[in-house]
C-alpha positions as CSV (number, residue, x, y, z in Angstrom):
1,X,0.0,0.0,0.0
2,X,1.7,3.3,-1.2
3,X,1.9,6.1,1.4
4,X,-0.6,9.4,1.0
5,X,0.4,12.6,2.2
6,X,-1.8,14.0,4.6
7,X,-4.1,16.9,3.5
8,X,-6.9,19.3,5.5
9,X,-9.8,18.8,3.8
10,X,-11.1,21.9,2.0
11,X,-14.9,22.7,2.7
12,X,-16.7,24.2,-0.6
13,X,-17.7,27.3,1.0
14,X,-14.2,28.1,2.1
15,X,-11.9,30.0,0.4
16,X,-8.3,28.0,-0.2
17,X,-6.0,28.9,2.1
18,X,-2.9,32.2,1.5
19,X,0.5,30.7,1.3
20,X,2.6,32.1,4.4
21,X,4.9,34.2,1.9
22,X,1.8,35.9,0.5
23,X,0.6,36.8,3.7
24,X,4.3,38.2,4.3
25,X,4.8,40.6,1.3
26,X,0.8,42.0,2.1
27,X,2.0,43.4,5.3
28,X,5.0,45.3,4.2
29,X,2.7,46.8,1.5
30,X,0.3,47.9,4.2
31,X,3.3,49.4,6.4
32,X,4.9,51.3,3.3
33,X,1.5,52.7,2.4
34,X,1.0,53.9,5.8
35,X,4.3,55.8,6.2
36,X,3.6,57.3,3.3
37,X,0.9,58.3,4.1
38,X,2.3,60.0,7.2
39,X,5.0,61.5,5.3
40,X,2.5,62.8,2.9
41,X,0.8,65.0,5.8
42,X,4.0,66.3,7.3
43,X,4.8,67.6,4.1
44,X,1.5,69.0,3.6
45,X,1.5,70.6,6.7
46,X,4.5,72.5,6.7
47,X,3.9,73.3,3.7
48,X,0.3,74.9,4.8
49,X,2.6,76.7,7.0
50,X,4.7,78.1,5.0
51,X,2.1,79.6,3.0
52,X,-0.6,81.2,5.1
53,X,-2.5,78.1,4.9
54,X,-5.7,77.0,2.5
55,X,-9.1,78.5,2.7
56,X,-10.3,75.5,4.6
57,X,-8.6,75.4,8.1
58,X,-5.3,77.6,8.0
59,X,-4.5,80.6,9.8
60,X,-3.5,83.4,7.2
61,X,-1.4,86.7,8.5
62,X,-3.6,88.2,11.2
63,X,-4.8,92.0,9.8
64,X,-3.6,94.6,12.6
65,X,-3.2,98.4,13.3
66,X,-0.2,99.5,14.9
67,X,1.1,102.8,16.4
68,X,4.6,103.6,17.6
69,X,5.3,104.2,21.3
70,X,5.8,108.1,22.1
71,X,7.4,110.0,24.8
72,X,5.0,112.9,26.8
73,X,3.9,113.7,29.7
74,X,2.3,111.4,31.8
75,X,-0.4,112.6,34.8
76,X,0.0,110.7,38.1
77,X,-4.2,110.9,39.4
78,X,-6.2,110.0,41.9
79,X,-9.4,108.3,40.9
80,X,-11.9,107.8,43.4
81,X,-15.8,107.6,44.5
82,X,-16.8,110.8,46.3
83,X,-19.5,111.9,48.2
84,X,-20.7,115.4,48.3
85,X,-20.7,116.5,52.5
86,X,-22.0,120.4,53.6
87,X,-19.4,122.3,55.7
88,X,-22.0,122.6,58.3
89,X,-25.7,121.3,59.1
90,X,-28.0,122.5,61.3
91,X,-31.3,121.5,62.7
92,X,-33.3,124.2,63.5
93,X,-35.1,124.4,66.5
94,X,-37.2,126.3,69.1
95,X,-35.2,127.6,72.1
96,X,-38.9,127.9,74.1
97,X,-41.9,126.2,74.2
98,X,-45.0,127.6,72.7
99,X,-47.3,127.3,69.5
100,X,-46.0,127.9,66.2
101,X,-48.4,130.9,65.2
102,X,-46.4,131.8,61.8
103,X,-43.8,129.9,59.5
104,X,-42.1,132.1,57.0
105,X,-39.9,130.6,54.5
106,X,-40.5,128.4,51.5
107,X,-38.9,124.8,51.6
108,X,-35.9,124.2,49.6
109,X,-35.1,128.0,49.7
110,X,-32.1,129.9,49.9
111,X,-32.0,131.4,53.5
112,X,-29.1,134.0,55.3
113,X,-28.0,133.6,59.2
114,X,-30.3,135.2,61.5
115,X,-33.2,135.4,58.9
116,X,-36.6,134.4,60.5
117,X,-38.5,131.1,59.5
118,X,-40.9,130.6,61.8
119,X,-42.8,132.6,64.9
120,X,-44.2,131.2,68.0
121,X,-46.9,132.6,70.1
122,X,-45.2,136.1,72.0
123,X,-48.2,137.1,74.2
124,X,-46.6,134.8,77.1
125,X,-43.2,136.3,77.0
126,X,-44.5,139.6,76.5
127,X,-46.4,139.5,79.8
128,X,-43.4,138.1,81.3
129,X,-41.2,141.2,80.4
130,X,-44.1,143.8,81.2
131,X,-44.0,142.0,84.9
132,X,-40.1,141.9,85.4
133,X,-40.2,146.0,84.2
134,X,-43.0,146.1,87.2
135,X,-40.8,144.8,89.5
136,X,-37.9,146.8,88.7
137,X,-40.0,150.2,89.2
138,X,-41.2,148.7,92.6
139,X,-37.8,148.0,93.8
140,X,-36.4,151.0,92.7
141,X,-38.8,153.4,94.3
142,X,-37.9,151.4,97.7
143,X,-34.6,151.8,97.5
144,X,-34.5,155.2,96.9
145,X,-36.6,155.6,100.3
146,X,-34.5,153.5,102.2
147,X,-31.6,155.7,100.8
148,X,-33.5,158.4,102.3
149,X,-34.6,157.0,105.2
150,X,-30.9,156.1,105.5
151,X,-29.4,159.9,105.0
152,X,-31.8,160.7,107.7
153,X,-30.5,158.5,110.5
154,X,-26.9,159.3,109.7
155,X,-27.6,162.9,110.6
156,X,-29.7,162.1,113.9
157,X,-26.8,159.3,114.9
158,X,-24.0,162.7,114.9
159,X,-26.8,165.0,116.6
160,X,-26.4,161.3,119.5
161,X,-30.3,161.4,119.2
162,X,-30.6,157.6,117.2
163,X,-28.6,154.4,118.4
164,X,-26.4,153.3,115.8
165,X,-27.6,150.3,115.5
166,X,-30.8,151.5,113.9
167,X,-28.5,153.2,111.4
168,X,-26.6,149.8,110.6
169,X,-30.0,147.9,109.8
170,X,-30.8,150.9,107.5
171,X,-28.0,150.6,105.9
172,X,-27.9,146.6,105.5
173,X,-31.5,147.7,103.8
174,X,-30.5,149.6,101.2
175,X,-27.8,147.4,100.2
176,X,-30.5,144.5,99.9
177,X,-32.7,146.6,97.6
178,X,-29.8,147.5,95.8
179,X,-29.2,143.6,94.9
180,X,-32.9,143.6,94.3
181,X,-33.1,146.1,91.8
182,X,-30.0,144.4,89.7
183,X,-31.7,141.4,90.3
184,X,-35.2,143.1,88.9
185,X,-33.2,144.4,86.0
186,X,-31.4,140.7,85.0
187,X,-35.1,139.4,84.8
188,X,-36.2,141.9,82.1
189,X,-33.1,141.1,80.1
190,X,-33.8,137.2,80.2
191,X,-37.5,138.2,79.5
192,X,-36.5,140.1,76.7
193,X,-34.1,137.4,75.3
194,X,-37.2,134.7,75.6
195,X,-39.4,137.5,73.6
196,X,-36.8,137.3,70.9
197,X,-36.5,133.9,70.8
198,X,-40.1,133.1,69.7
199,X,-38.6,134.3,66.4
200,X,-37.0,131.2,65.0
201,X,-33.7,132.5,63.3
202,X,-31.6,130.6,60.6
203,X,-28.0,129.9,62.4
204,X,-26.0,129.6,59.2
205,X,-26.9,130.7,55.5
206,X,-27.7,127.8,53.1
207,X,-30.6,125.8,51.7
208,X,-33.3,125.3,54.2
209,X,-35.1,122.1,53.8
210,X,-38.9,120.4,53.9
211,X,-40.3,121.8,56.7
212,X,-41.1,119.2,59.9
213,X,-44.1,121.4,61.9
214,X,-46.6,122.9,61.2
215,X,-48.7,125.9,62.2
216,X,-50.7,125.1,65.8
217,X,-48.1,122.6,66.9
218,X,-46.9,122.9,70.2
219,X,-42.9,122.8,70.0
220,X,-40.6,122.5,72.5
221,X,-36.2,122.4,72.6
222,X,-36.5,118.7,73.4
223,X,-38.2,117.9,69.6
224,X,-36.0,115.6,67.8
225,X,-36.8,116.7,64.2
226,X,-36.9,120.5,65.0
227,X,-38.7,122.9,62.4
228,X,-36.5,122.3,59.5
229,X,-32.7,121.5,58.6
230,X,-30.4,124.0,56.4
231,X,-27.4,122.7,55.2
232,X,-24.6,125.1,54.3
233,X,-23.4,124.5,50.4
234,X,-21.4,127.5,49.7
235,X,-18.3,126.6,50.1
236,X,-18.9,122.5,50.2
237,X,-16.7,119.6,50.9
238,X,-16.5,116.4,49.0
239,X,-15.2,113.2,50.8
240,X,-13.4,110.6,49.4
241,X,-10.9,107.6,49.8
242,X,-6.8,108.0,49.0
243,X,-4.6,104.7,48.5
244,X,-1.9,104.5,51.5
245,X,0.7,104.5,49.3
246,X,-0.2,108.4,47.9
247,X,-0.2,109.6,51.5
248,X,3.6,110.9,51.0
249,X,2.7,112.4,47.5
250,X,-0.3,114.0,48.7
251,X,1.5,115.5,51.7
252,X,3.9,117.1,49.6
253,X,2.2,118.2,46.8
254,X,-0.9,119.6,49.2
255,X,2.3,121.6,51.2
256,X,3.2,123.0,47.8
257,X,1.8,126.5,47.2
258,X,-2.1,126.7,46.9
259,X,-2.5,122.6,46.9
260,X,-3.5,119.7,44.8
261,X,-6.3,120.4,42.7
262,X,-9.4,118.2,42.9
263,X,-12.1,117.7,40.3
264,X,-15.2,116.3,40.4
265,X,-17.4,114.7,37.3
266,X,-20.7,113.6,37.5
267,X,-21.8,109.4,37.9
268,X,-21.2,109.0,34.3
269,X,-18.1,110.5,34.2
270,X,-19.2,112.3,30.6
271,X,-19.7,116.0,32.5
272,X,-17.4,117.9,34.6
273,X,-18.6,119.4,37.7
274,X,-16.7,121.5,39.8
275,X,-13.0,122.4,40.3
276,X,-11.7,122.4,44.0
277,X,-8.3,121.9,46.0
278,X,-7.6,119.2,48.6
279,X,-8.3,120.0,52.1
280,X,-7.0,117.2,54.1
281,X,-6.7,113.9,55.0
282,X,-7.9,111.7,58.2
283,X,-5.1,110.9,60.8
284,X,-5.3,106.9,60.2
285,X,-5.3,104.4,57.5
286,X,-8.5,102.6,57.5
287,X,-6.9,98.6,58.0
288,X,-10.2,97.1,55.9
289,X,-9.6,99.2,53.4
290,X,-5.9,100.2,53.2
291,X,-7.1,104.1,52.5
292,X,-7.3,107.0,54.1
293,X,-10.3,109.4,54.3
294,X,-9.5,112.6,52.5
295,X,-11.4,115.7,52.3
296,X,-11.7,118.4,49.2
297,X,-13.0,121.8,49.1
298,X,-15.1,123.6,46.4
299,X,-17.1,126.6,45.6
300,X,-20.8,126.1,45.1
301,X,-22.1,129.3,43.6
302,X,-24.1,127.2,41.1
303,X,-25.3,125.0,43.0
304,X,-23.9,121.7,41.2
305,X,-22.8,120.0,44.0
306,X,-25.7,118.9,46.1
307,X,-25.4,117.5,49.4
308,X,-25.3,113.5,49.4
309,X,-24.7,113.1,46.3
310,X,-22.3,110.4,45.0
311,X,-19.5,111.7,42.4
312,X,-16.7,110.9,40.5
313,X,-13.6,112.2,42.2
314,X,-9.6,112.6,40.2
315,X,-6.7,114.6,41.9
316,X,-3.6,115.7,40.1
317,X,-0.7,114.3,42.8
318,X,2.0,114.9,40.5
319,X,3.1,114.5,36.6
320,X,5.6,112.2,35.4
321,X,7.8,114.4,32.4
322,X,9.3,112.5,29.0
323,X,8.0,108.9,30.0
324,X,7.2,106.2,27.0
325,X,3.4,105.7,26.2
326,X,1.2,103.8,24.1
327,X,-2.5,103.6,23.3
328,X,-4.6,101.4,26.3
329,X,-5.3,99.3,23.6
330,X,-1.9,98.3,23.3
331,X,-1.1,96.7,26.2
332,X,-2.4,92.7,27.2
333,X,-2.2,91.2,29.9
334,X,-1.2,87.3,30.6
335,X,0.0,84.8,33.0
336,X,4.0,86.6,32.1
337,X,2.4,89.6,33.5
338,X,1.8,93.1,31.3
339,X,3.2,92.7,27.2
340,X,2.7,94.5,24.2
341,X,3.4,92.8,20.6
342,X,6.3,94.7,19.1
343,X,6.2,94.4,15.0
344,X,9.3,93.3,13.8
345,X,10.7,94.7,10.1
346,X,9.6,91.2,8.6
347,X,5.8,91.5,9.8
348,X,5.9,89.3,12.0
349,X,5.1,90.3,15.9
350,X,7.5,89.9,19.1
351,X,5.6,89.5,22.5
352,X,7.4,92.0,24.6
353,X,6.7,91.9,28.4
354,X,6.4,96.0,29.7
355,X,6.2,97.9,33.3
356,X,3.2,99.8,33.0
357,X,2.6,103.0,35.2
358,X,-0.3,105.4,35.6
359,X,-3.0,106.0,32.8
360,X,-5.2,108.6,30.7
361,X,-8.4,107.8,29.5
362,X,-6.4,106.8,25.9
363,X,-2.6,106.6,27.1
364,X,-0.6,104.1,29.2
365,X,2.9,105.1,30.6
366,X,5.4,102.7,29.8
367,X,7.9,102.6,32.6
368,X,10.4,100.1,31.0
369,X,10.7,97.0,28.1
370,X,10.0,99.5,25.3
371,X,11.7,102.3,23.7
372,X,10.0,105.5,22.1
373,X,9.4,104.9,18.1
374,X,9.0,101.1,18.5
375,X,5.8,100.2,16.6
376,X,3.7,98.3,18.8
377,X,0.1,96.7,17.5
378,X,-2.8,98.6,18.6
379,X,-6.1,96.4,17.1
380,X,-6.2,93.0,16.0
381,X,-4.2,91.4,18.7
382,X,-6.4,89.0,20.1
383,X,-6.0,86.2,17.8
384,X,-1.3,86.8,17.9
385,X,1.0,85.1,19.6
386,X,4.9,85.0,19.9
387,X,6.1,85.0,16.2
388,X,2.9,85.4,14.2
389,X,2.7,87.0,10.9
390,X,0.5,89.8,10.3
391,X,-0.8,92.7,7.6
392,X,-0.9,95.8,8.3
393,X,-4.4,97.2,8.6
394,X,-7.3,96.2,6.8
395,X,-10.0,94.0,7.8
396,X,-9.3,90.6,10.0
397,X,-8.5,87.9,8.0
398,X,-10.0,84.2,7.8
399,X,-12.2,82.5,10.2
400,X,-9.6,81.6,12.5
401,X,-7.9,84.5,12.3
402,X,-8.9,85.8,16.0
403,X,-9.2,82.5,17.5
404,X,-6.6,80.9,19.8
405,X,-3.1,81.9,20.6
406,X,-1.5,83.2,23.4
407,X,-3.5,86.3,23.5
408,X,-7.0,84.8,23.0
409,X,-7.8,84.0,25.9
410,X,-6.9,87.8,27.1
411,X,-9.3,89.8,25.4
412,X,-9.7,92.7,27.8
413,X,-7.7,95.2,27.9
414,X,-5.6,96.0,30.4
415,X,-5.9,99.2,32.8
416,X,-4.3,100.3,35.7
417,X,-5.6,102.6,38.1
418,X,-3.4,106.0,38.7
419,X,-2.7,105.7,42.1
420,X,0.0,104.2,42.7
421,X,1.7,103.2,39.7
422,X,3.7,106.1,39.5
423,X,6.7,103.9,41.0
């Protein structure tokens, strides 16, 4: 019996099965098409880089403005919230008690020291004086016949016909009425003074207010509310907070000739108010707070400062001369701190990490990192980082063209309040 080689049966619905060597040279093919593949899209990538990328998904030079840095003058301020404090307020009030019988001023008018608002009943106090004038006609008539009485004894004590004691009482009488009468003649003044007091006089000039009694009401000096306040707005004060760190500017500068001036703008900040000059500050730094109370005065004429009222507050402490500045908009702000992007000759942007001092409402002081002339970028920044390429003005470029980067997650600008960046 000859030998047969062993075979696997083949089922029909199988398909016969790859040589080894087959199987071999299939993978390598797979494995070269793959790295090709990868080589393929490294290529392609750098060269999307190279060239500003395709209209799909690249990022094409970022469209910018720019501005070079400048040297000026640079305004060290004091920005702070005010609040608009009369000088001096004053309830006023009855100094008797009685019934108001007349009220003669019109609420929310202008009124002068010593002017009269308001009138209680006199008829009281009129009696009262009429009585103590009574009394000092009485007195006086007895004293001037005890004087005589008293002449007379002196002469019958030297004719030895009256003891002398009779003469000592006479004379101890006379000096009583003569306290009596001074006494008679105090009582009319302070009878006088309560008639005059049942006219309710203004203590201080300024802007009387709503009116708290009215006429039949029985007032007395205890009443809380009085008869109306008037607060004193010609000259007025305006209180406001100061940064620690200004207290030795502020010293100086307020010991310098006619002081720091103080202006005041409304809540808005759009509309300038007044013009004053700094009055003082508080003896201690609040430790909540680190600021000191500080107060300013101003001349009201107009009447645009009105007591209570909340304002915008900026004081000149001193002006920083030939210092480097840009536009706000200039400067970001990241986890490296304060930058600007610096354009480089080749269009493309360096990020450039700046001190920044005080502020204008449009220019930041540059205290070092950047030199007068240097072109910085202005608009258009938020989409840059270290090294980008950008055009010059013009319109923003492509849809990703202010996405991502190192600025776009830093989109606000950066400001510094005045105080204390002066350093």
């Amino acid at each position: 019996m000859n030998a047969v080689e062993a075979s696997t049966p083949v089922s029909p619905d199988q398909d016969p099965p790859i040589p080894r060597a087959r199987r071999t040279k299939r993978t390598v093919l797979i494995a070269v098409v793959i790295i090709l593949a990868f080589v393929g899209l490294a290529l392609g990538a750098r060269w999307l880089a190279k060239s500003g990328g395709d209209r799909r998904g690249g990022r094409p030079p970022a469209a910018v403005n720019i501005a070079p840095a400048t040297k000026g003058d640079m305004p060290v301020t004091v920005a702070a919230l005010g609040t608009v404090q009369p000088i001096v307020t004053a309830t006023v009030r009855t100094q008797l008690s009685g019934v108001l019988f007349k009220i003669m001023f019109q609420e929310g008018q202008m009124v002068r020291q010593g002017q009269i608002l308001a009138q209680i009943d006199q008829r009281p106090y009129k009696l009262a004086l009429d009585q103590a004038r009574a009394n000092l006609a009485r007195d006086q008539a007895q004293l001037v016949a005890a004087r005589l009485d008293l002449n007379r004894y002196q002469t019958l004590l030297k004719q030895d016909s009256i003891a002398s004691q009779q003469v000592d009482t006479q004379r101890a009488t006379v000096g009583q009425l003569v306290g009596t009468v001074a006494a008679d003649r105090a009582a009319i003044g302070t009878a006088a003074l309560n008639l005059d007091y049942t006219a309710i006089k203004a203590p201080i000039s300024g802007r009387v207010g709503i009116r708290q009694v009215d006429i039949g009401n029985y007032l007395t000096p205890s009443d809380t509310n009085g008869v109306a306040i008037i607060t004193q707005i010609d000259p007025i004060d305006v209180s406001f907070a100061v940064p620690q760190a200004q207290l030795s500017a502020i010293g100086q500068g307020a010991g310098a000739g006619s002081g720091l001036a103080v202006e005041t703008r409304d809540q808005n900040n759009a509309t300038r108010l007044a013009t004053g000059r700094f009055l003082t500050f508080d003896n201690q730094v609040d430790a909540t707070t680190g600021t000191v109370k500080a107060k300013a005065r101003f001349a009201n004429a107009g009447n645009v400062l009105f007591p209570g009222a909340f304002v915008n507050v900026s004081m000149l402490v001193q002006t920083l001369h030939d210092v480097v500045t840009v536009p706000v908009s200039a400067v970001r702000h990241g986890s490296q701190g304060d930058f600007v992007f610096v354009v480089k000759p080749d269009n493309t942007v360096k990020l450039t990490v700046v001190k920044v001092g005080p502020s204008t409402a449009d220019r930041l002081a540059i205290l070092s990192g950047l030199d007068a002339g240097t072109p910085v970028v202005i608009e258009g920044a938020d989409g840059l980082e270290d090294g980008a390429s950008i055009n010059k003005g013009g319109k923003r470029g492509g849809a990703n063209g202010n996405r991502g980067g190192q600025g776009g997650g830093e989109r606000q600008h950066h400001r510094r309040n005045n105080a204390g960046n002066a350093g």
